[in-house]
N, C-alpha and C positions, 0 to 999 in steps of 0.2 A: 366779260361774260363769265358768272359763274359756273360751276357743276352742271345744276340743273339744267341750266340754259341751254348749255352746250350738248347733253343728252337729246333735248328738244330737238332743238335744229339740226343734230346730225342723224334724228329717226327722220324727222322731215327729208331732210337731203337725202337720205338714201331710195322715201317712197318717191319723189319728183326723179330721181335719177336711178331706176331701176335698170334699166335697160344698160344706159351706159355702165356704170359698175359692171353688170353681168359679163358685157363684153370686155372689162379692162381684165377681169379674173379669168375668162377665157386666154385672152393675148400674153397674160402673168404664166397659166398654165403650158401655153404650147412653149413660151420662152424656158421655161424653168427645165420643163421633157428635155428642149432641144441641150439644154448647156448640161444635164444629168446624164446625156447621153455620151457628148465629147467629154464627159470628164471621164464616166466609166471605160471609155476608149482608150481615154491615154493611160491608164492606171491601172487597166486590168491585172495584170499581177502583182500588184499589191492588195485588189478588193479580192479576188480569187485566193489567195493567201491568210487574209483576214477570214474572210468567210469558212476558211477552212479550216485555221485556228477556233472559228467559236463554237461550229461543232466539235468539233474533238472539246472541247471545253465545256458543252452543253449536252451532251450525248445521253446523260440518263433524260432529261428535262425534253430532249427533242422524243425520244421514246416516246417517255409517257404522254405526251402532247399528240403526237399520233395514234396511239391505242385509245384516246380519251377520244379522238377525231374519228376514227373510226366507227366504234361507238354509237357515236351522236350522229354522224352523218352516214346509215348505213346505202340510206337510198341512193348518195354519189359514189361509194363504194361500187354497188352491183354494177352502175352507169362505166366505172373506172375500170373494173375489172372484163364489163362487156364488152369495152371497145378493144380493151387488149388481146380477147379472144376474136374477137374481127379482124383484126390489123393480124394475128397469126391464120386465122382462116385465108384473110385476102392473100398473106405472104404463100400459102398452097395451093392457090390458083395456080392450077397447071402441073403442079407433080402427077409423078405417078405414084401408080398404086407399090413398086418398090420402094419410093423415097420414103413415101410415108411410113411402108412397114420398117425399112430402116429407119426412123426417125422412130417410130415406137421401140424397138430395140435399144435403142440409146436411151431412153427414158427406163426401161426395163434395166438398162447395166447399171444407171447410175442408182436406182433401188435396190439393188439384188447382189451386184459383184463385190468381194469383201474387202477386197484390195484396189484401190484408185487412187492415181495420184490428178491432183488440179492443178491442168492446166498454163495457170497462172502463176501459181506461187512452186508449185511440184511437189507439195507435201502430200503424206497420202492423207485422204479424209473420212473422216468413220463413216457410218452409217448414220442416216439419219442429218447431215450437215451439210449436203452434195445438192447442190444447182445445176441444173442442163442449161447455160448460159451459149445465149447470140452473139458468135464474136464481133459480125459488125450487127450494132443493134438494130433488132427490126425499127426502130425510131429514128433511124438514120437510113433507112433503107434497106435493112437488109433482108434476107430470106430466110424461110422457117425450111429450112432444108439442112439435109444433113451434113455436108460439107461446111453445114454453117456453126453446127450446133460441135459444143466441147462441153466435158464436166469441168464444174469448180467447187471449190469450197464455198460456202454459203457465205465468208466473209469477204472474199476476194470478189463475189460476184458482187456481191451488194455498193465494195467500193466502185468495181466499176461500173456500175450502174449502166448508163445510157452512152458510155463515151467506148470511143474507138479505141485497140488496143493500141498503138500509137499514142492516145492522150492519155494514156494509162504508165507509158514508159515500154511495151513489150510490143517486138518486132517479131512476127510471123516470117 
């Protein structure tokens, strides 16, 4: 069977066997999740390691890849930013009218007082570079309450992002 032939008969074979194909690429996909899954099990800290190497290795490129995404997708922006003002609204279900005005206060210090140190690291932070950072994050459940809330430096918060001070290295 030359080239063309075989071209032929394999559009043929794919229209008479649509259905099955479909479903072998289905059965291909769950197999493939399931074995991506127990590899990333067993090997997480070497993928957690890698991944963490290629940002630090990509860090202008991931920037501008973000500001560029921004940008372009402002509509899931406001969507991103809405929910996070939710998820702080829902975390105030139930204070009171102290917590909150405490909770403003702490937003005020971290604007306004000259001298601060973060938290995290202990250095002091200027003006201008200061986060009111969730020590356990609201993404993890935590509460928008003031017992929750500490200043940091805008670099310290950022690394820790969404993780627990514990998967951060620091014991309260």
């Amino acid at each position: 069977m030359n080239k063309e032939e075989r071209c032929i008969y394999n559009a043929v074979y794919r229209v008479l066997n649509k259905e099955r194909l479909a479903e072998r690429r289905k059965k291909d996909r769950e197999r493939i999740r399931v074995s991506d899954a127990a590899y990333y099990a067993a090997h997480k800290e070497e993928k957690n390691a890698s991944c963490a190497a290629y940002r630090v290795a990509h860090l202008k490129e991931r920037r501008a890849y973000d500001v560029a995404y921004r940008a372009a997708n402002p509509e899931k922006m406001k969507v991103h930013k809405a929910a996070r003002r939710a998820l702080k609204a829902g975390a105030l279900i139930g204070a009171t009218a102290a917590q909150k005005a405490e909770i403003a206060a702490i937003y005020k210090r971290a604007l306004g007082v000259p001298k601060i140190r973060c938290y995290l690291c202990g250095e002091l932070i200027p003006l201008g570079k200061r986060h009111v950072d969730h020590i356990l994050p609201l993404a993890k459940g935590g509460a928008h309450r003031p017992s929750n809330l500490a200043i940091a430096c805008s670099l310290c918060n950022l690394k820790k992002g969404a993780k627990l001070p514990s998967e951060v290295g620091i014991l309260l």
